[in-house]
C-alpha positions, 0 to 999 in steps of 0.5 A: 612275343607276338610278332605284330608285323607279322600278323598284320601282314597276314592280316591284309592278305586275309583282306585279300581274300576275303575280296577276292571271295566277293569278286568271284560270288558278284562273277558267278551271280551275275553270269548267270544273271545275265544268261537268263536274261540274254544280257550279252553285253553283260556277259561280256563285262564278266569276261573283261572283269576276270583280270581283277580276280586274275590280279587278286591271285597273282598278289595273293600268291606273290605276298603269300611266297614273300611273307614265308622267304622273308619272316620265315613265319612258324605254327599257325602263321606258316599254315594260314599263310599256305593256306591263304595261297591256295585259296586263291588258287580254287578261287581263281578257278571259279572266276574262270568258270564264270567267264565260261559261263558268259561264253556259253551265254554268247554262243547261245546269244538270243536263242529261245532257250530249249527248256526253262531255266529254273535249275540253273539259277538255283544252283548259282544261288547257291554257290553264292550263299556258299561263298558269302557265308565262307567269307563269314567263317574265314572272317570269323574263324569259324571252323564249324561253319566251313563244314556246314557250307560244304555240306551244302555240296549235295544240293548242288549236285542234285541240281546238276543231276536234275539238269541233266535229265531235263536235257537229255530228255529235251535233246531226245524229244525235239530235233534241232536242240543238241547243240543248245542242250550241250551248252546248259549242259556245260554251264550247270557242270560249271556250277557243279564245279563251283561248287566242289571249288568251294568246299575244298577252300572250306578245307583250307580254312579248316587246315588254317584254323586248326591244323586239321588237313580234312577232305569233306564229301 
């Protein structure tokens, strides 16, 4: 018989989770919106807003070790519920890495940026098109997707890698630029990271859908 509160439980922490996936693609677009456009004030406001994901975690987790002591859920239950927690564990790592972001934006302030930004937003579009499109396969269930988006990984890290040619170039080039060099240098690296975060929630998805405990890339 199926226990229909049991999954109806599960299902709002689904719901959870699929908000908290949204909060942290609106932080890590924005934050690099606002770098580019040297919107300190909005820099500002992402580093304010990191207490919402901080506080989607915190419930995600609470409900998650709730569900398993109370209801003592078996099978699938018990693997998406395990699951669903550690998501919001990558996912709050990526809300941090967007405040991060907003710091190095602060530190930077209103300095003539050393080279033109064109990687880094790249690299924020695509971590965002990754983690809209996870929501769809967690939504969805759809295992198939989770490993095409984590295949994506490889372009985010060809970016970086570009990155960080450009700025080691510029750094050696022209005095004065180190410290601004080291700066973009920290917020690429965060994407980067951003990105490895999302492919190991790909995996957990997985692990929810199909039992399959999965390292991609």
């Amino acid at each position: 018989m199926v226990n229909t509160n049991l999954e109806l439980s599960i299902n709002t922490l689904k719901q959870y989770t699929i908000t908290m996936i949204a909060r942290c693609e609106e932080a890590i677009s924005n934050s690099v919106e606002y770098m580019v456009n040297k919107d300190l004030e909005g820099s500002r406001k992402i580093i304010e807003k990191d207490d919402e994901i901080d506080k989607l975690r915190e419930y995600i987790r609470d409900r998650s070790i709730e569900l398993i002591a109370l209801r003592q859920p078996m099978a699938k239950d018990l693997r998406y519920i395990y699951a669903l927690g550690n998501i919001a564990i990558e996912l709050e790592r990526i809300g941090d890495y967007a405040v991060n972001i907003a710091l190095e934006t602060l530190k930077i302030g209103n300095e003539e940026y050393i080279k033109s930004l064109v990687d880094i937003p790249k690299m924020a579009q695509e971590c965002k098109n990754m983690l809209a499109d996870v929501s769809i396969a967690l939504e969805n269930e759809d295992a198939k997707l989770c490993y095409e988006i984590a295949s994506r990984d490889d372009k985010i890290d060809d970016l970086y890698d570009q990155i960080h040619i450009d700025c080691l170039k510029v750094m050696n080039e022209k005095k004065g630029t180190i410290t601004q060099g080291v700066r973009l240098l920290f917020v690429g690296r965060y994407l980067e990271r951003t990105g490895d975060h999302i492919t190991n929630v790909c995996e957990k998805v997985i692990y929810a859908i199909d039992g399959d405990m999965v390292e991609i890339g």
